[in-house]
Structures are given as C-alpha cells and as structure tokens.
C-alpha positions in Angstrom: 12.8 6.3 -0.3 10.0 9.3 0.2 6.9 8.1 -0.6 5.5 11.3 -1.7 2.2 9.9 -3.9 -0.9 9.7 -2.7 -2.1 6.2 -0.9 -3.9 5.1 -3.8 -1.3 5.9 -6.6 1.3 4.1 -4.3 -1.2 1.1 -3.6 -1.2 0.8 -7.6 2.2 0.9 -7.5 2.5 -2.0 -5.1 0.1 -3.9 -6.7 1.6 -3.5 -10.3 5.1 -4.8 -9.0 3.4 -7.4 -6.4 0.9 -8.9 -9.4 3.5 -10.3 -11.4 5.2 -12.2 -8.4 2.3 -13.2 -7.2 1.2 -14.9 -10.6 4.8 -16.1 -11.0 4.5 -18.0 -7.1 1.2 -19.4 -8.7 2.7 -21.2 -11.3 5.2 -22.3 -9.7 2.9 -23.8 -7.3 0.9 -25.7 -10.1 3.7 -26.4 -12.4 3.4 -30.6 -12.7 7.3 -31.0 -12.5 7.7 -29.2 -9.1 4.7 -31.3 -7.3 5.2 -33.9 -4.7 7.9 -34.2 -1.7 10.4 -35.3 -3.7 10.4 -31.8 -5.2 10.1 -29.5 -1.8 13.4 -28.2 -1.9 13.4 -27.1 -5.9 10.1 -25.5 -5.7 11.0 -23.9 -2.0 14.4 -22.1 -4.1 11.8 -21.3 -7.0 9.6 -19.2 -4.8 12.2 -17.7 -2.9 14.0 -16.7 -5.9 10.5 -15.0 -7.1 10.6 -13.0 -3.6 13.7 -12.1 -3.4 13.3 -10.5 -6.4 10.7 -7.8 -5.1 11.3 -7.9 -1.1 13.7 -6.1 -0.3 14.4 -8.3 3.3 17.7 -5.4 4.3 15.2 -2.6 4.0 12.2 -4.0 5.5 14.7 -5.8 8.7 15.4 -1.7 8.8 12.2 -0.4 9.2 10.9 -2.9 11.5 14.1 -2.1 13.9 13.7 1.3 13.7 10.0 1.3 15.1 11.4 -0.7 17.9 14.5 1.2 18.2 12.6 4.5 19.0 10.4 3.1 21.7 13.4 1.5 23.2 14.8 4.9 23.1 11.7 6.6 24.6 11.5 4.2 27.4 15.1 4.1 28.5 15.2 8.4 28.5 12.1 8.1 30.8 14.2 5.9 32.7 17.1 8.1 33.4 14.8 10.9 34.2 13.1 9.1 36.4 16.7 7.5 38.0 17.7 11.4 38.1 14.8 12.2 39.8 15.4 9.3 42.2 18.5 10.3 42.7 17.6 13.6 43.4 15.4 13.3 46.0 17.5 11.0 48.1 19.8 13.1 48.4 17.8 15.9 49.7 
C-alpha cells in the first residue's frame, strides 16, 4: 500500500483503527471471568484473536525482511567488487 497522506492524517488513521483494539485488549484484561491462571490460555486466544484482527503479521514479516534483505544485498555486491578487485590485482 502507498501511503500517500501526510504523517499526521495517517497517524489518525492508525490511531482510529489501533483505539478500538486497544480498548477491546483492555477489557479483556479486566473482564472477571478470564482472571486467574486457570484462565491463561482463554484470555491468551482472546487477545490474540483482537490482534490478529488489525496486524497484519504476513505484511509486517515483509517489510522487516526487506530492510534486511537490501543491506544483505549491499554488503554482498561490495563483496564481489572487492573479490574482483582482489582478483584482479593478483593476477597482475
């Protein structure tokens, strides 16, 4: 997706789909029937069915590979230029 609005209109956008979540993890979080260890697991699948709904994990697994995929690629074609180079001057 192009994020084409300005950083505050896309903030407000984050916010007004992050709010709801956020207030829906809350009550989770207090609701009565979901306290106490005997109740981990229910209220664990509750909150990760909240943020599942509104992270999208694919996309953001994505982004964070691609930041490391280019500087993997930067360093590994300074490599072979600097092999060819090598390689260049020992034969010389």
């Amino acid at each position: 997706m192009l994020c084409t609005a300005s950083g505050a209109a896309a903030a407000t956008r984050a916010t007004d789909t992050l709010r709801p979540a956020i207030d829906e993890v809350l009550r989770i979080l207090d609701d009565p029937a979901l306290k106490g260890t005997a109740h981990t697991q229910a209220r664990r699948a509750a909150r990760r069915g909240v943020i599942e709904r509104v992270v999208d994990f694919s996309e953001a697994a994505r982004r964070a590979l691609a930041l490391q995929t280019a500087s993997y690629a930067e360093l590994l074609r300074r490599i072979k230029g600097r092999v060819a180079e090598l390689t260049a001057a020992s034969s010389t």
